[in-house]
C-alpha positions as CSV (number, residue, x, y, z in Angstrom):
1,X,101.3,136.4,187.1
2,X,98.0,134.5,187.1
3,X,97.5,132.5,190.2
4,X,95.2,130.1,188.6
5,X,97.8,129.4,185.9
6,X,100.1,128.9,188.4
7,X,97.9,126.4,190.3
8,X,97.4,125.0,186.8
9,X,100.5,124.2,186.2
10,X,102.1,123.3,189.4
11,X,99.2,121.4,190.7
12,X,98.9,123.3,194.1
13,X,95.4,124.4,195.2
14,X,94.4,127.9,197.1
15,X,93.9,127.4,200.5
16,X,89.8,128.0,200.5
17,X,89.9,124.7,198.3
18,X,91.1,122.8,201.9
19,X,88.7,122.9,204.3
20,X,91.9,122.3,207.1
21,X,94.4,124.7,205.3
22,X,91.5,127.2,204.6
23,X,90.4,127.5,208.3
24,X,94.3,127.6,209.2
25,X,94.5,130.3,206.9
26,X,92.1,132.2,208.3
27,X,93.0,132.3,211.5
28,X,96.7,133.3,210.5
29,X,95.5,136.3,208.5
30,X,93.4,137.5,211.5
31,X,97.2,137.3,213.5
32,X,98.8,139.3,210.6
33,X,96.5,141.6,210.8
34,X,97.3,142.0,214.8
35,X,100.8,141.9,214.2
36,X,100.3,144.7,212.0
37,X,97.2,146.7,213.5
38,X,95.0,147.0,210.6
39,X,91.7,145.5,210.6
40,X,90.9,142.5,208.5
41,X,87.6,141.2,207.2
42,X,87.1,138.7,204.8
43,X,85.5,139.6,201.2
44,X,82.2,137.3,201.5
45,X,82.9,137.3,197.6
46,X,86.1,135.2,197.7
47,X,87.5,133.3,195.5
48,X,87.6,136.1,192.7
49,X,88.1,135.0,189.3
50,X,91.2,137.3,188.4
51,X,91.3,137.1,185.1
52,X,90.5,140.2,183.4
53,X,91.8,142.3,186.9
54,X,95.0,140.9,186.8
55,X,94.8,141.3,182.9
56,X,94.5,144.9,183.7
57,X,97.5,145.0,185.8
58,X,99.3,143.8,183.4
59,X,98.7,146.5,180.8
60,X,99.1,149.0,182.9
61,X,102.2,147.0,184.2
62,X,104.6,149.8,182.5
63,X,102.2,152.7,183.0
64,X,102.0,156.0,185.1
65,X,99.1,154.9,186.3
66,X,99.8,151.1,187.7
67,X,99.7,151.6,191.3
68,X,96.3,153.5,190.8
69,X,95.0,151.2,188.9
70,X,96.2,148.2,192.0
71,X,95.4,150.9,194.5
72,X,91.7,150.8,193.0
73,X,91.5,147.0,192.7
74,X,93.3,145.6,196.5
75,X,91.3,148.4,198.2
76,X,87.8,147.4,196.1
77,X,88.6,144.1,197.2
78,X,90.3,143.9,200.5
79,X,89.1,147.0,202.3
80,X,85.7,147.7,200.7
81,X,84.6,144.2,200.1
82,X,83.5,144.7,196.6
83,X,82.3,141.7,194.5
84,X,84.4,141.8,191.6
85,X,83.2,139.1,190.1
86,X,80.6,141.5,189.2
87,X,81.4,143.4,185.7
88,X,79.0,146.5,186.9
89,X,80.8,146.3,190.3
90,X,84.5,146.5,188.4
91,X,83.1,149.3,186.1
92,X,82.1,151.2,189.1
93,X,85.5,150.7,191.1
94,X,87.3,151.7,187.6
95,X,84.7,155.0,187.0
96,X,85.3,155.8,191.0
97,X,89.6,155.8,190.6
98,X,89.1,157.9,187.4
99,X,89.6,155.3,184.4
100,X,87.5,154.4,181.6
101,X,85.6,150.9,182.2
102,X,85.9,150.6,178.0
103,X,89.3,151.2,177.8
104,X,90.6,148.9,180.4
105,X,88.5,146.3,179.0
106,X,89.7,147.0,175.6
107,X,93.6,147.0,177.2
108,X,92.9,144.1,179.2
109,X,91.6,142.0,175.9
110,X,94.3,143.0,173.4
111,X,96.0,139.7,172.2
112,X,99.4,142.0,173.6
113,X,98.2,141.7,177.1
114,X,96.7,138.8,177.2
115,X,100.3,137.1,175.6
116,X,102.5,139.3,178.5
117,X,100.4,137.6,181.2
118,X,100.4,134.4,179.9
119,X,104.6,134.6,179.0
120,X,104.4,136.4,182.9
121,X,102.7,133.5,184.3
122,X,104.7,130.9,182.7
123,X,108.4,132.9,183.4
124,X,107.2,132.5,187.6
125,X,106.4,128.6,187.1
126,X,109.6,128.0,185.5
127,X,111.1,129.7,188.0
128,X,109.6,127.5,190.3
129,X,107.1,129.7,191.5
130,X,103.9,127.5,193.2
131,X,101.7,130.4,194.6
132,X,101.6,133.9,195.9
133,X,103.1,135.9,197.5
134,X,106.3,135.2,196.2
135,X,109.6,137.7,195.7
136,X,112.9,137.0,194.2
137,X,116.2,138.6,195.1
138,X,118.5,137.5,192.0
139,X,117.6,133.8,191.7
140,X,116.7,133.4,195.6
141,X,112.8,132.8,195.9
142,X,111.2,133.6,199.2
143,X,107.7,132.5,199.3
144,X,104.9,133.7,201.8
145,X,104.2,136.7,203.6
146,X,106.1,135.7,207.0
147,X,109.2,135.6,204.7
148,X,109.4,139.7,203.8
149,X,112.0,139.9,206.5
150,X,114.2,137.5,204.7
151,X,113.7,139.4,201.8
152,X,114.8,142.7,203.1
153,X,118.1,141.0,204.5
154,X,118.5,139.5,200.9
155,X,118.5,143.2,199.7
156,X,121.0,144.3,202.0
């Protein structure tokens, strides 16, 4: 789904648009990343504008090579601090996990693709989706990060 479009339509806002939430938020991720011992640094190039990434994602949604091609994005983004906002930037991440900058650009602006995300992003509103994370269980919605434990109990 596209956060934005979510935002969009549900009227919510990211946190960084709060100046109280945002601060709040940061200091939770820094206890996350305590609780589970891995370091955490924020990307001095956040907000990114998604669009095209998560464009990407989406036609590779049903591919062999999806979780390389999120593998390459979260770790350009959240470990590497990589400004991919930054077409060059993208293209270098892309070229560096082994795809071809023209093709995912030419995947990620086919009208099919561009139609799944949007049909993606309006299924999660209508299912009352209002921001990220959030996993469903059959109809049950958990939102947030701190709610993965409910989710595994859901699954049992």
């Amino acid at each position: 789904m596209l956060l934005g479009g979510v935002f969009k339509a549900t009227g919510n806002q990211s946190p960084s648009t709060i100046p109280a939430k945002g601060r709040y938020t940061g200091v939770d991720l820094l206890r996350f990343a305590k609780e589970y011992g891995v370091p955490f640094e924020r990307n001095p190039y956040f907000p990114i504008n998604t669009l095209q990434l998560m464009r990407g994602a989406t036609g590779y949604l049903h591919s062999p090579r999806f979780q390389e091609y999120l593998t390459a994005i979260f770790t350009a983004i959240w470990v590497n601090k990589k400004n991919l906002n930054d077409l060059e930037v993208v293209s270098e991440v892309l070229t560096d996990a082994g795809f071809d900058p023209s093709e995912v650009l030419a995947l990620s602006n086919s009208l099919e693709v561009k139609e799944q995300l949007k049909q993606t992003t309006e299924e999660a509103v209508s299912r009352g989706v209002f921001g990220a994370p959030t996993c469903f269980v059959a109809s049950e919605m958990f939102f947030g990060q701190d709610r993965l434990a409910w989710v595994e109990k859901a699954l049992l």
